[in-house]
N, C-alpha and C positions, 0 to 999 in steps of 0.2 A: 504494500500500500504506500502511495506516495502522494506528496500535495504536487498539483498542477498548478494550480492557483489558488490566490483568495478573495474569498467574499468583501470586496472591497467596502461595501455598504455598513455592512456588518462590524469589520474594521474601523470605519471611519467614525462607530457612534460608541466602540471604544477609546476613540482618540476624542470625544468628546464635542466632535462636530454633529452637533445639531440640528438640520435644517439649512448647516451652511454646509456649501460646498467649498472646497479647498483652493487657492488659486494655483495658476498655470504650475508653477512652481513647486510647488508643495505636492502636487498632484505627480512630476518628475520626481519627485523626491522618494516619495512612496514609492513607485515603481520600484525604483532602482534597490530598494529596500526590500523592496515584496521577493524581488530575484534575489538573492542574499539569501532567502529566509528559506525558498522555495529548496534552492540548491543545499544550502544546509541540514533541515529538516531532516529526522532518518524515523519516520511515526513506524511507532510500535503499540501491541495492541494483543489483550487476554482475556478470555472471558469463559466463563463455565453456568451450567444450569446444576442449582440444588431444590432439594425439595422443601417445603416451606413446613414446618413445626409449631404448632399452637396451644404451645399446657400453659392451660388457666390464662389466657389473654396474652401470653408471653412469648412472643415471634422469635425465631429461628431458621436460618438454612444453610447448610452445612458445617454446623456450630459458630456459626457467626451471630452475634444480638443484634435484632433488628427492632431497637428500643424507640418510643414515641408513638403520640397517636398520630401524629402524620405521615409517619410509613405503614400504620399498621392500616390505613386508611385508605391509603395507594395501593397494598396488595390482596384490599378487600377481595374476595370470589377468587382469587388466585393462588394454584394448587403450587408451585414452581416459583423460584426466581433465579433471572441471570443474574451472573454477577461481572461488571465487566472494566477493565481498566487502558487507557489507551495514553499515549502520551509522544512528544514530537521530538524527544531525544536530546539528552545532554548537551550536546550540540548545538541546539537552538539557545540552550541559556547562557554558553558561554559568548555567541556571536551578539546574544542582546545586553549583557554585562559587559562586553569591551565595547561595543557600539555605544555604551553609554557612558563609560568614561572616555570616549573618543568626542562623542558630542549629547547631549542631553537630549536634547530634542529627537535623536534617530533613538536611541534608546528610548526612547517612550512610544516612537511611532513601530517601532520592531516588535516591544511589545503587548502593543493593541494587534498589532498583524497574527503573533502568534496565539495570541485568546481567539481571534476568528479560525485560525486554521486549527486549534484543538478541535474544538467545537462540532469543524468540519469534519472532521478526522472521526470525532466520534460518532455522526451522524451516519457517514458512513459505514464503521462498525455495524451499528446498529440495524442499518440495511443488510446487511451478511448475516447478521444473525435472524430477522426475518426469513433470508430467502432457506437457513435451513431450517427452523422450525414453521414450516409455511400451512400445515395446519393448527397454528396456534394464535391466539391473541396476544397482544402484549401492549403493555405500559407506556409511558413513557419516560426517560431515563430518571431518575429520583438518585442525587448525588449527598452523601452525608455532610451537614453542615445544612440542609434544605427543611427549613419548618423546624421541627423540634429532634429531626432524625440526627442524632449526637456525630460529633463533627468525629470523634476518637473511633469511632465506626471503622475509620480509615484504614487503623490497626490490623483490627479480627479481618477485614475484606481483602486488605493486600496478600495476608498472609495465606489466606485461604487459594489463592487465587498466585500466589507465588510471584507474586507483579518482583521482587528484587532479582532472581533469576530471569525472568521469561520474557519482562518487559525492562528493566535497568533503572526502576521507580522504588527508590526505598522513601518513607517514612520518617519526619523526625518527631522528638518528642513530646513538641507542639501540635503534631500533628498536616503536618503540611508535606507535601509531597516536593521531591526532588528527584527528577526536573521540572521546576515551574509551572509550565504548560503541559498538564499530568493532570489526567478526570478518572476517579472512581466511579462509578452507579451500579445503580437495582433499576432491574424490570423483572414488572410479574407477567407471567404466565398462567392465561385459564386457556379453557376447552371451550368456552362460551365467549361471544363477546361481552364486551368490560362497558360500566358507564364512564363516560367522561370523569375524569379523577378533576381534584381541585389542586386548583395552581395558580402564579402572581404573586403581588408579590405582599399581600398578606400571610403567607404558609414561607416566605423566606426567611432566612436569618442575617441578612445583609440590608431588611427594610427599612433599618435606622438609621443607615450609613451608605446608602447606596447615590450616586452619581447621578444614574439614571432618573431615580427617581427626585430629587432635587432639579432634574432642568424636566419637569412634568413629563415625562416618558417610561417607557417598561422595559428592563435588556432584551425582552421577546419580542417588542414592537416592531414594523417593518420598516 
């Protein structure tokens, strides 16, 4: 799996462009950054199906805790959960760390590039994992830190899922994943279709302090 390109829109409303577009310049500028990041890039990506466990209210899949009512909420009617980690490789965080002590500004535009190209990356995933369980339903991706779903989740998920071997994504003891641009998630799985789950950014845990939401917008918005 490789990035081709990126969602430059997507990009540009992590770089906090609003409604504005960029001028001539800055628009060169990006380019020449987006190829950098493109050529750089080496996305990697792991994911496994377990079975989903319920003593006495209490979620579980493949001894991993799946603590909160906002996960247990998203994997209501659902027998199964993926588990799945994907991330754009060491690589990108060293070209966006020296990019930015090179210049501050490409450093910030590098890494709003590599949050749209996660993203992407994982979207994609996600489509793979669709086309093989293609008699099934599914979710949509639910990442710990999301609603009340405990951020430390990260821990039990990676390890289950072996992301320091398979994918080169270890964990520190804050909890934050390294390489930067590095996504856990849960998706459930029924045999039925699922109701629309809730989501926005009342159920996030970023909606005190989120960017987005400060210039009246939503990171989902188009």
């Amino acid at each position: 799996m490789k990035l081709n390109s990126i969602d430059r829109a997507e990009a540009l409303r992590y770089m906090g462009y609003m409604g504005i577009t960029p001028d001539s310049s800055m628009q060169s500028r990006i380019d020449l950054l987006e190829q950098e990041l493109i050529k750089t890039a080496v996305p990697r990506f792991v994911w496994c199906v377990e079975e989903i466990t319920r003593d006495d209210g209490v979620l579980s899949a493949g001894g991993v805790p799946l603590a909160g009512k906002a996960i247990a909420e998203h994997l209501d009617g659902c027998s199964h959960a993926v588990f799945m980690a994907a991330t754009l490789s060491a690589q990108t965080d060293i070209l966006i760390s020296r990019a930015g002590k090179r210049d501050i500004a490409d450093g910030l535009i590098l890494d709003a590039l590599g949050s749209a190209g996660i993203e992407q990356i994982c979207n994609r995933v996600e489509e793979l994992i669709k086309e093989e369980l293609t008699d099934k339903f599914l979710t949509w991706r639910f990442s710990p830190g999301y609603g009340d779903f405990p951020l430390d989740t990260q821990t039990s998920l990676g390890s289950r899922l072996n992301i320091s071997r398979r994918a080169g994504i270890t964990i520190t003891d804050t909890y934050l994943m390294i390489p930067s641009k590095s996504v856990t998630a849960v998706m459930g799985i029924s045999d039925k279709p699922l109701p629309k789950r809730q989501s926005g950014c009342l159920y996030c845990s970023m909606k005190d302090k989120c960017n987005f939401r400060r210039n009246g917008v939503r990171c989902t918005d188009a």
